[in-house]
LUMDRENLO-276013 format. One record per residue (C-alpha): x, y, z. Coordinates in steps of 0.1 Angstrom, whole numbers, padded with zeros to 4 digits, always signed. Example, Ala and Ser with C-alpha at 12.3 -4.5 7.8 and 13.67 -1.06 7.14 Angstrom:
BEGIN
+0123-0045+0078/+0137-0011+0071/
//
This chain:
BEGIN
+0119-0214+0057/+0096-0234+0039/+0057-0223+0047/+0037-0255+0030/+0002-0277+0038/-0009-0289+0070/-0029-0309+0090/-0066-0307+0089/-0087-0329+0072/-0120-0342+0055/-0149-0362+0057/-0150-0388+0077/-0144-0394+0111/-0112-0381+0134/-0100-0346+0145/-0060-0355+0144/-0038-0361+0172/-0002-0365+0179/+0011-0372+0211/+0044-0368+0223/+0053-0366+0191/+0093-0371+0181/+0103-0359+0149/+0132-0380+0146/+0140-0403+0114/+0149-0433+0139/+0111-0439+0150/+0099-0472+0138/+0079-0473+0105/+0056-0498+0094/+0065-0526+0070/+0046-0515+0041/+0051-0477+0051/+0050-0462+0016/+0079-0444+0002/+0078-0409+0017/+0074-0422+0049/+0102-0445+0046/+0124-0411+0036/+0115-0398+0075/+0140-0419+0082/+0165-0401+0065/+0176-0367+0082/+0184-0357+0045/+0146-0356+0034/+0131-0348+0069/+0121-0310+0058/+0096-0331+0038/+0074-0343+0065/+0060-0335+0096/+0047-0355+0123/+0030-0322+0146/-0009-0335+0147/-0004-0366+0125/+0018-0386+0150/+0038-0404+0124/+0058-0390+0093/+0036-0375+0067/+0044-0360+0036/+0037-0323+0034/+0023-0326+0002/-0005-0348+0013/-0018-0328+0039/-0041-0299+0032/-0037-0267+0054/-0010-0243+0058/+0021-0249+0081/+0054-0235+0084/+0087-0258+0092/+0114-0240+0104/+0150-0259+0095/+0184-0265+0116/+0195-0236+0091/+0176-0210+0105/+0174-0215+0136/+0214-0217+0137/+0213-0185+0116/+0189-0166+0145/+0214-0183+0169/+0242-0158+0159/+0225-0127+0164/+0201-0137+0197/+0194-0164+0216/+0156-0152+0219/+0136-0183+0222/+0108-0166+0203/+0130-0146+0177/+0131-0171+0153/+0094-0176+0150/+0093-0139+0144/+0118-0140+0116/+0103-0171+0095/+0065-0177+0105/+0042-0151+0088/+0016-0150+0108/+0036-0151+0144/+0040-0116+0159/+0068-0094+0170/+0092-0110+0198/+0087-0094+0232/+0128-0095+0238/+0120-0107+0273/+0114-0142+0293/+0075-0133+0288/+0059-0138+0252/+0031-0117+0259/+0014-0103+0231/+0034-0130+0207/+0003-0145+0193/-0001-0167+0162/-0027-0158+0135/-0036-0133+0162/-0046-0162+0190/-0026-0178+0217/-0010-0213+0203/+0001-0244+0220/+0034-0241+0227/+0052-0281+0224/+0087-0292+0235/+0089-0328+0216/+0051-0331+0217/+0046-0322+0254/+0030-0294+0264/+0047-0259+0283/+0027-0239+0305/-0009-0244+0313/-0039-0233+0298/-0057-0228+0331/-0036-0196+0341/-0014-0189+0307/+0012-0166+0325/+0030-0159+0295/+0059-0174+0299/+0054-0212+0279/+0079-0199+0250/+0111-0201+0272/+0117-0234+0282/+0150-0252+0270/+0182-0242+0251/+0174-0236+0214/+0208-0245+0208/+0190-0277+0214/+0162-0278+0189/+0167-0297+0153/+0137-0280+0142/+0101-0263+0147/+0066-0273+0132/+0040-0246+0134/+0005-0255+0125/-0009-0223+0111/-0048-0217+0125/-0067-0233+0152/-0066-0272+0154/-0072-0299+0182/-0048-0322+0170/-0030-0319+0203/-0056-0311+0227/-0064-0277+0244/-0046-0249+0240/-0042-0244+0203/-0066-0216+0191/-0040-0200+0170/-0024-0230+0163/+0001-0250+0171/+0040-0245+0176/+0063-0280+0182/+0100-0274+0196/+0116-0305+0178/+0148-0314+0197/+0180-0327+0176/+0185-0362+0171/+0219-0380+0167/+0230-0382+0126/+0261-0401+0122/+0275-0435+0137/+0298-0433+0167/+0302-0408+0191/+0303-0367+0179/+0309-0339+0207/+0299-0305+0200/+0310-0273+0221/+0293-0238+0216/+0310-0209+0231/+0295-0173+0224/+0305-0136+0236/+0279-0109+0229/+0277-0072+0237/+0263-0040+0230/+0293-0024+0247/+0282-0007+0279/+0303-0018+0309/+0276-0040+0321/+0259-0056+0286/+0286-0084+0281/+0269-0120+0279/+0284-0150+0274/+0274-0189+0264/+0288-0221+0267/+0273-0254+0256/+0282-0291+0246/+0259-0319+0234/+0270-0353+0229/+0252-0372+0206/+0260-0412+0201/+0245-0437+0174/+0254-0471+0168/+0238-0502+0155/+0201-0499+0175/+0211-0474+0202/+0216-0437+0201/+0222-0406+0228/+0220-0372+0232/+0232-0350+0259/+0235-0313+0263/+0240-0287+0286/+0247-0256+0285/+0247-0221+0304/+0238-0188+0291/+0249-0156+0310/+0231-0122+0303/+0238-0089+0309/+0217-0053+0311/+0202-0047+0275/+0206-0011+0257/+0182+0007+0233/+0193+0023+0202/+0202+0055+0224/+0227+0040+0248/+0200+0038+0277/+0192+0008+0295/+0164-0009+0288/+0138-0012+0318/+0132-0049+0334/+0101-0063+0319/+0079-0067+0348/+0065-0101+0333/+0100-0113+0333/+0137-0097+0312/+0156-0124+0300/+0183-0091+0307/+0205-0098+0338/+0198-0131+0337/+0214-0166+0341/+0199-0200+0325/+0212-0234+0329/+0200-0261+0307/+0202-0299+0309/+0187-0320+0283/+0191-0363+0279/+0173-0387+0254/+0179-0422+0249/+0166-0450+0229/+0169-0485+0220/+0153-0502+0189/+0146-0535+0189/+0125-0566+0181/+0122-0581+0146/+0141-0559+0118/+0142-0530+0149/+0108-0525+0149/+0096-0517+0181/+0118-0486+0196/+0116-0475+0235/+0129-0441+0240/+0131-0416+0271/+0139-0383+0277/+0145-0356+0302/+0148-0319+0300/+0155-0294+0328/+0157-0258+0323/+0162-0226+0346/+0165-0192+0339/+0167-0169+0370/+0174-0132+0370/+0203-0119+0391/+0184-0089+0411/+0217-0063+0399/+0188-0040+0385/+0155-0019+0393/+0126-0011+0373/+0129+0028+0367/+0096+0039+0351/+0089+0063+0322/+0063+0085+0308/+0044+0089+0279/+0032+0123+0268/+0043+0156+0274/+0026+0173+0302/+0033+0189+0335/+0036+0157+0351/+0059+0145+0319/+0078+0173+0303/+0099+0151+0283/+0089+0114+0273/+0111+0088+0283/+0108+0050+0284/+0114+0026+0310/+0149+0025+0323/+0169+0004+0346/+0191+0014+0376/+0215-0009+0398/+0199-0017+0428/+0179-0043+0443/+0142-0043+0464/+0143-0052+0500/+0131-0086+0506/+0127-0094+0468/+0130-0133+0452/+0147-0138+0416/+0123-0141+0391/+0126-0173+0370/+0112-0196+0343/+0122-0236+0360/+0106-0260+0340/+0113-0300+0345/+0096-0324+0324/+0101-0363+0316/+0086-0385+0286/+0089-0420+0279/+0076-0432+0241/+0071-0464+0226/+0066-0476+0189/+0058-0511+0172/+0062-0506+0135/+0041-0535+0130/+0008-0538+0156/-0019-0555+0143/-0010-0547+0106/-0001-0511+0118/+0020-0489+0135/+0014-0484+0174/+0026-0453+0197/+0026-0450+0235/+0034-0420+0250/+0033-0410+0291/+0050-0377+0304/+0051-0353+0338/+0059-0318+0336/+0066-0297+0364/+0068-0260+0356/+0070-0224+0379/+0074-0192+0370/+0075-0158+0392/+0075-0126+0380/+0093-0093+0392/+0085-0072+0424/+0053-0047+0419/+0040-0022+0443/+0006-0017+0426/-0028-0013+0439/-0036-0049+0432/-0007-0065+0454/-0015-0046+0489/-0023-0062+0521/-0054-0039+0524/-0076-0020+0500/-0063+0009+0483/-0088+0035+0492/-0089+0074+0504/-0079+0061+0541/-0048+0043+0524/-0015+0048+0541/+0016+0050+0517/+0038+0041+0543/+0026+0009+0547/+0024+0006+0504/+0044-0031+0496/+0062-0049+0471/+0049-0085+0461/+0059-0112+0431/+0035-0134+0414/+0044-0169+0411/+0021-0193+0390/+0029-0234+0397/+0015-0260+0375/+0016-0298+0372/+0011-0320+0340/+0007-0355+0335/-0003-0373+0300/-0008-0407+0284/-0015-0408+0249/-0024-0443+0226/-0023-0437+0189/-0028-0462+0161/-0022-0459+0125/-0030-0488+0098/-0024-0477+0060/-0039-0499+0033/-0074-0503+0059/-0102-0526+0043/-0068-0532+0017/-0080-0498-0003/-0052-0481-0018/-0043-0449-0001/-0067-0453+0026/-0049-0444+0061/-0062-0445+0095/-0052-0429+0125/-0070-0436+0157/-0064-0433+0196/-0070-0414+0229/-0051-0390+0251/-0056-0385+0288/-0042-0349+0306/-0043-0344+0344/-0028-0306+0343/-0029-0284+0378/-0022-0251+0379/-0023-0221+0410/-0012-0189+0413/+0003-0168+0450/+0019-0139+0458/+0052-0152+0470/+0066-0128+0495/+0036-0124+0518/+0025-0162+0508/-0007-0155+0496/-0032-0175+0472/-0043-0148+0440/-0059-0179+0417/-0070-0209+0437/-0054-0244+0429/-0072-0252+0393/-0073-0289+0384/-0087-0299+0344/-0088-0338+0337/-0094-0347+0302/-0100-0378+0277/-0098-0372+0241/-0107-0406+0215/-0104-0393+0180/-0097-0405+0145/-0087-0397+0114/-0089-0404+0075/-0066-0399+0052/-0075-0411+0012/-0052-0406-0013/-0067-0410-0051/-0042-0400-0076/-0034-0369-0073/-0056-0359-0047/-0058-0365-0003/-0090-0362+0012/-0090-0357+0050/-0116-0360+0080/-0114-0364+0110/-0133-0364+0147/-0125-0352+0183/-0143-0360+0213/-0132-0330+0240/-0145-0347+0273/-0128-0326+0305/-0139-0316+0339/-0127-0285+0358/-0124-0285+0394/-0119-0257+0415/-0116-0249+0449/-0136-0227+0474/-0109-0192+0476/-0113-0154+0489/-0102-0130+0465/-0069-0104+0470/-0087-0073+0490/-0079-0049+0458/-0110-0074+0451/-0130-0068+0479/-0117-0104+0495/-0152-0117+0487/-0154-0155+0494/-0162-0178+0463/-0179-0208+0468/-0154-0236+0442/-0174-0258+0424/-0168-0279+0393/-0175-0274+0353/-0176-0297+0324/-0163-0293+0291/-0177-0312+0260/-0170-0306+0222/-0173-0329+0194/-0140-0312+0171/-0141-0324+0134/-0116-0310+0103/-0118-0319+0069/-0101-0309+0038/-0082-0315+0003/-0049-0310-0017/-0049-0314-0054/-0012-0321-0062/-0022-0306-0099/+0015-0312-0113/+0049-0321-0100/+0055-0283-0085/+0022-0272-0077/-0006-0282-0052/-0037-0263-0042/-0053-0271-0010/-0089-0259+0008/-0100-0268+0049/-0120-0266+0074/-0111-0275+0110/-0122-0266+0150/-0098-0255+0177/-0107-0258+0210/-0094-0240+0242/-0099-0228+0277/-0101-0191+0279/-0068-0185+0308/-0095-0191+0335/-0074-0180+0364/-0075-0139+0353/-0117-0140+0352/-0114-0162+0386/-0093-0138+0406/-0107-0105+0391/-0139-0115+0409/-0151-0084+0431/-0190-0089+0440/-0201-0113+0469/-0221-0146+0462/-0201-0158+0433/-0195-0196+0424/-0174-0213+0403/-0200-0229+0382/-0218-0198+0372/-0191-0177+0358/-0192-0175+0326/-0160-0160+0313/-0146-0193+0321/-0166-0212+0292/-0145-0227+0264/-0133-0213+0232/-0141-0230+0200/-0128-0217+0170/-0139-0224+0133/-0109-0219+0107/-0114-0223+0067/-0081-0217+0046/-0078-0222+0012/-0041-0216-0005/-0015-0227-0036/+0017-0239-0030/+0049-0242-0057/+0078-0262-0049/+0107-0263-0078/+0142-0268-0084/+0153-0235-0071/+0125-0226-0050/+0089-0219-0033/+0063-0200-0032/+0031-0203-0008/+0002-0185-0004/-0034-0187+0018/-0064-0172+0029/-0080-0179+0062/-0113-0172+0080/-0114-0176+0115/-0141-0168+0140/-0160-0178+0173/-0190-0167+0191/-0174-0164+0223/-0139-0157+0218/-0112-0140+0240/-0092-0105+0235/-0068-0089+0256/-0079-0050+0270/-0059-0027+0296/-0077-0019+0324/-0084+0017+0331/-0081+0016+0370/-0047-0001+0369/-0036-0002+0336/-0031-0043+0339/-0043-0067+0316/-0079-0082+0312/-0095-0109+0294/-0127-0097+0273/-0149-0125+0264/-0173-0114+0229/-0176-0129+0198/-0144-0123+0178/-0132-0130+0135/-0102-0127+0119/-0089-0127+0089/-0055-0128+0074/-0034-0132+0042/+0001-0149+0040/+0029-0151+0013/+0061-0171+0017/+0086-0179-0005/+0125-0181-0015/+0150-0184-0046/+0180-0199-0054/+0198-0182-0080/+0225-0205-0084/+0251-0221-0054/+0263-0186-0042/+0229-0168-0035/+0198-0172-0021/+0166-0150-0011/+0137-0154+0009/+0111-0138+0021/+0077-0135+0036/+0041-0112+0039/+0015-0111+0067/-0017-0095+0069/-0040-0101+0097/-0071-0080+0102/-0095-0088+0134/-0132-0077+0153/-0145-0083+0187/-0177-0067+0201/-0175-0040+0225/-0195-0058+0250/-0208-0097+0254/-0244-0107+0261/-0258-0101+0292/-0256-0131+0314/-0294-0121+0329/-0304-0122+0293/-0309-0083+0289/-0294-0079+0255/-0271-0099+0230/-0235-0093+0222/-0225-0064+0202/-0220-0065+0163/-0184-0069+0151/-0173-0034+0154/-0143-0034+0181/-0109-0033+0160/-0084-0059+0178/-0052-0042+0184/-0017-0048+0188/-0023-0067+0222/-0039-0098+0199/-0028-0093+0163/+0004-0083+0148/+0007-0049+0126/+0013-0058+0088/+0048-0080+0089/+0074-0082+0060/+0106-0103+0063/+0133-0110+0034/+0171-0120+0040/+0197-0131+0012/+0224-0154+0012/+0264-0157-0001/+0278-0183-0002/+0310-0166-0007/+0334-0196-0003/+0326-0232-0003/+0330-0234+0039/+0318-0193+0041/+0288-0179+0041/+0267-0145+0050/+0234-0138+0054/+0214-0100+0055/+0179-0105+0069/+0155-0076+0072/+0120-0075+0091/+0095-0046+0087/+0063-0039+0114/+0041-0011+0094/+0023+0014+0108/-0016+0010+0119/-0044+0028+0125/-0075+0018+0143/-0108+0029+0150/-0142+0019+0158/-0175+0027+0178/-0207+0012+0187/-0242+0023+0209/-0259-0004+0231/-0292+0001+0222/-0306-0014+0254/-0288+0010+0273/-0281+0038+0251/-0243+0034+0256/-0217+0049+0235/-0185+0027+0233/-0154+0040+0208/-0121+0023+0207/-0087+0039+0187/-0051+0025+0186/-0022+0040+0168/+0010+0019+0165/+0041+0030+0147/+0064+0006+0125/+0102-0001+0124/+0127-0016+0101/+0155-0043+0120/+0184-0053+0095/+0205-0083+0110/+0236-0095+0100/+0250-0133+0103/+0287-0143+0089/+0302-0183+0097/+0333-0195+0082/+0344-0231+0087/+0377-0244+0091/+0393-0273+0086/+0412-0280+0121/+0396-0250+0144/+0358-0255+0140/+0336-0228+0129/+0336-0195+0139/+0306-0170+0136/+0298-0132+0132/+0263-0121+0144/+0252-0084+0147/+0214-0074+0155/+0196-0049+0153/+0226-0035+0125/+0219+0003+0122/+0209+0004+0161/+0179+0016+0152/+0158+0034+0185/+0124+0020+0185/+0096+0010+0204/+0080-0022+0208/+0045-0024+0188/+0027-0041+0218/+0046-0015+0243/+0029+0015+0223/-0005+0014+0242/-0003+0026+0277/-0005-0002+0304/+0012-0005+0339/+0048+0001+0333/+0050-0014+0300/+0068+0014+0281/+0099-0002+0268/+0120+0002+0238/+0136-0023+0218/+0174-0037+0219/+0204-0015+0203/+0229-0032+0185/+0242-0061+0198/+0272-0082+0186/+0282-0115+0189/+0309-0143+0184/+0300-0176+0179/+0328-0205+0183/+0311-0241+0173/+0335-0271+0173/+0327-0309+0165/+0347-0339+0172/
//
């Protein structure tokens, strides 16, 4: 894991993009691309650049910020003990939080703010109704690597107020044709934990056309806490019990003088679907007479009448095209669909009945329903880049516009019923960006026009709302985005780099939409649903030698009108608080290489963050509170230390001993509304947890390569940080030991 400079800028004009960007080495490059470009091409090298919010290769040391790229290695390594979409990100990224071990990532925040999520440039999930689910959406057995963009940035467009986080899928390496079959067996050794994996990808390169296929299917059984007790079925979706069947294809042709221009398309369609064996059983929390002895959520066989499979089914489709010579530069074309639903598991809370819950409620007539949240994507994206402009030395430009159409709505899916109205967002986005390298230094700037319009339609609300009619109605958003920034490249091994750059977002509209309760509301005069804009500065060193790295920042990050997540009293469910939030955070990375047998890494996070206890009155009464509200486990991620070391212990053997540690935190704060003479306090405890995991391959010669993986080692009982506040039956413990066998063979 290499943590090194990102994408920002300085000074001039142009807040970055990057499309659907590809981060493959066959992409065409300009003729006079300059030398580290021209190593993109070369899978070798390709830890060395990054294409996430530049759009074509860039060299890492020219680019001031701080990102993470997350290699083949270690994402193979986190492979062999899990195949957690998210548990990687938690192992390697500093600032990324704890993994929610389920098909939800709720609470898995970056830098303590949602990020964009990217599969190959293309956005998952929708920012109109973020229903936690956008970090399961392929086979990671799939990706060739991750670029995370640490800190808010509009590079890509909306979505990215914690950053950004680019699923980068494999590309084909070596002429000819080379198969690849993945088998895997993992249990925790209850009679119904067994899981099982096979895959095979297909990858094909020869002359100026190359192939890859995959598919795969992963079976899951019932997870198992350190205590030998089922784990209970995550009510925003368990990856437990589960079945997911993946199908991924991506072809392209180069072509034109020298291959030049390239035309590539891809398609990936992924399902994961639970199999309805098991029940939610809940626990309790503190000992009372109501809860003599605490327990957490459990899971019994058994199924709820009438109830659908929950599922993650996401399709989308992409279709890029590059001339590495356009007018003296290098021109990109991108267009893609995606098609994505996701429902959730039965609930039988106040908020899903077919009448108000009040004192004249009958239980009897009490019903289960499942939420189900649809959206629709479509993108184009023109992007231009012309090195050498006005023939100055080191002068780059990088200039285009992308257009989004995204759709999203939310229902209840067993009694068909509409919970967030249909939601469409249409955007255009012209930017450009500056690049200017003199000697030793990069100077960046860049600007971002945000033009998008919100439409949403006329809807009643659920009756646990009243069913209040609200007239729909449309809203415009406008931002002018701009970054800049520097890297001093003061010797051969170390750079120091400082920035300043906006991120821009919408705030998960569809919570504040259906939460309405009071009569006469419109669409156009809400406003929880205005935008987030979020100012970052960072400043940091990094150190690249022989044997290793070492990278360190400070960021700053604040808005006047931010977002944090709160659980509701009356039904212990999530909702959005809109106030002025900051947060600030440290970050260490690094690793060693003694020699060829061992090697150590290791990383340090810090993230420390305020909100208000109220907003400003929207009759103009009084102003938002002061900074005082502590934000808590449900945004920002307890103190975080990772290390692992690795043996090579034979030329074609290897093991590796990683180790992650969540501290413990304490919270507290309080404030008085003077307009109102209002007390408000707020205090959150969390308690931290040590994970060792264990990862063993050995290659042969004639029988492929077989693997060891063991997680959670000392089957440590624990509780999930996020899981520690009370919230609707959200008590849930972490996963036992688990152990796995990996079979990889290539031919």
């Amino acid at each position: 894991m290499k943590q090194v400079p990102a994408a920002f800028g300085v000074f001039l004009l142009a807040a970055a993009v990057s499309a659907s960007v590809q981060a493959q080495q066959n992409t065409p490059l300009p003729q006079d691309a300059p030398a580290e470009e021209e190593r993109a091409k070369d899978a070798v090298d390709l830890d060395q650049v990054i294409v996430t919010g530049v759009r074509t290769p860039k060299a890492v040391d020219k680019i001031p910020g701080a990102i993470t790229l997350v290699s083949r290695e270690e994402i193979q390594h986190t492979l062999l003990v899990t195949e957690d979409a998210t548990a990687v990100l938690a192992r390697t990224v500093p600032g990324y939080a704890e993994s929610s071990q389920a098909m939800s990532n709720t609470g898995e925040t970056l830098r303590g703010r949602i990020a964009l999520r990217l599969f190959d440039g293309v956005p998952q999930g929708s920012p109109l109704r973020e229903g936690g689910r956008n970090a399961t959406f392929t086979d990671m057995g799939m990706v060739g690597r991750i670029e995370v963009i640490n800190g808010p940035s509009a590079s890509e467009g909306i979505g990215a107020a914690g950053g950004i986080i680019n699923y980068l899928s494999k590309v084909p390496e070596k002429e000819g044709h080379e198969t690849t079959v993945v088998s895997r067996y993992s249990s925790q050794f209850g009679d119904d934990s067994a899981g099982w994996k096979l895959g095979v990808n297909h990858a094909y390169k020869q002359d100026n056309v190359d192939f890859l296929g995959g598919a795969s299917i992963i079976d899951r059984g019932i997870s198992y806490d350190g205590n030998g007790r089922r784990i209970g079925m995550n009510t925003s979706g368990s990856v437990s019990d589960s079945e997911a069947k993946n199908l991924f294809l991506k072809g392209g042709i180069n072509f034109g003088e020298s291959g030049e221009q390239r035309l590539q398309a891809t398609l990936s369609h992924f399902k994961i679907e639970g199999k309805g064996n098991y029940v939610q059983v809940e626990g309790c929390r503190y000992v009372d007479e109501d809860c003599p002895v605490p327990v957490t959520n459990t899971s019994e066989r058994g199924q709820i009448f009438g109830q659908k499979a929950e599922f993650n089914d996401f399709k989308q489709y992409a279709v890029k095209y590059t001339h590495g010579n356009f007018l003296g530069g290098t021109l990109g074309v991108d267009a893609y669909y995606a098609d994505q639903a996701m429902r959730y598991l039965p609930e039988n809370g106040d908020d899903k009945q077919l009448v108000k819950v009040d004192d004249d409620f009958d239980e009897a007539d009490r019903i289960f329903d499942q939420s189900e949240i649809v959206t629709e994507k479509k993108g184009f994206r023109i992007g231009w880049t012309r090195s050498e402009l006005f023939n100055v030395s080191g002068l780059e430009l990088r200039t285009g516009i992308d257009l989004v159409k995204d759709t999203a709505q939310q229902r209840l899916a067993l009694t068909n019923r509409l919970w967030v109205p249909p939601m469409e967002y249409e955007s255009k986005a012209p930017y450009a960006q500056l690049t200017w390298d003199i000697g030793p230094v990069t100077l960046s700037g860049g600007y971002r026009r945000e033009d998008g319009d919100l439409h949403v339609d006329s809807y009643t609300t659920t009756p646990y709302r009243n069913s209040v009619f609200v007239q729909g109605g449309g809203v415009q958003y406008k931002e002018n985005l701009v970054n800049y920034g520097a890297i001093w490249r003061i010797t051969d091994e170390w750079s120091a780099f400082a920035s300043y750059g906006e991120g821009f977002g919408l705030p998960n509209i569809g919570i504040p939409l259906r939460n309405i309760s009071v009569e006469g509301q419109s669409v156009d005069r809400i406003a929880d649903i205005a935008a987030i804009v979020v100012d970052n500065t960072e400043f940091g060193i990094n150190w690249r030698g022989e044997r290793g790295s070492l990278s360190a920042s400070h960021y700053d990050s604040e808005t006047p009108f931010g977002t944090s997540l709160a659980i509701d009293p009356n039904n212990n469910d999530f909702i959005l608080s809109r106030a002025p939030t900051r947060i600030k955070g440290v970050e260490l990375s690094s690793d060693w290489r003694f020699n060829e047998q061992w090697k150590v890494s290791a990383l340090y996070s810090r993230i420390r963050g305020k909100t208000a206890f109220w907003a400003a009155a929207p009759n103009g009464d009084y102003d938002a509170g002061g900074l005082n509200k502590p934000m808590g486990v449900l945004d920002i991620n307890p103190d975080k230390i990772s290390a692992s070391v690795t043996w090579n212990f034979l030329p074609n053997g290897n093991v590796t001993l990683g180790a992650t540690r969540l501290a413990d935190r304490h919270l507290s704060g309080s404030d008085v509304r003077d307009f109102d003479g209002r007390e408000f306090e707020y205090e959150e405890n969390t308690y931290g947890y040590t994970l060792f995991d264990l990862g063993v391959n050995y290659e042969t010669e004639r029988f492929g390569k077989f693997s060891l993986g063991i997680e959670n080692l000392t089957d440590k009982q624990y509780i999930l940080s996020w899981s520690q506040l009370e919230g609707f039956q959200n008590y849930w413990a972490g996963r036992g030991r688990m152990v796995s066998i990996t079979h990889t063979i290539t031919f």
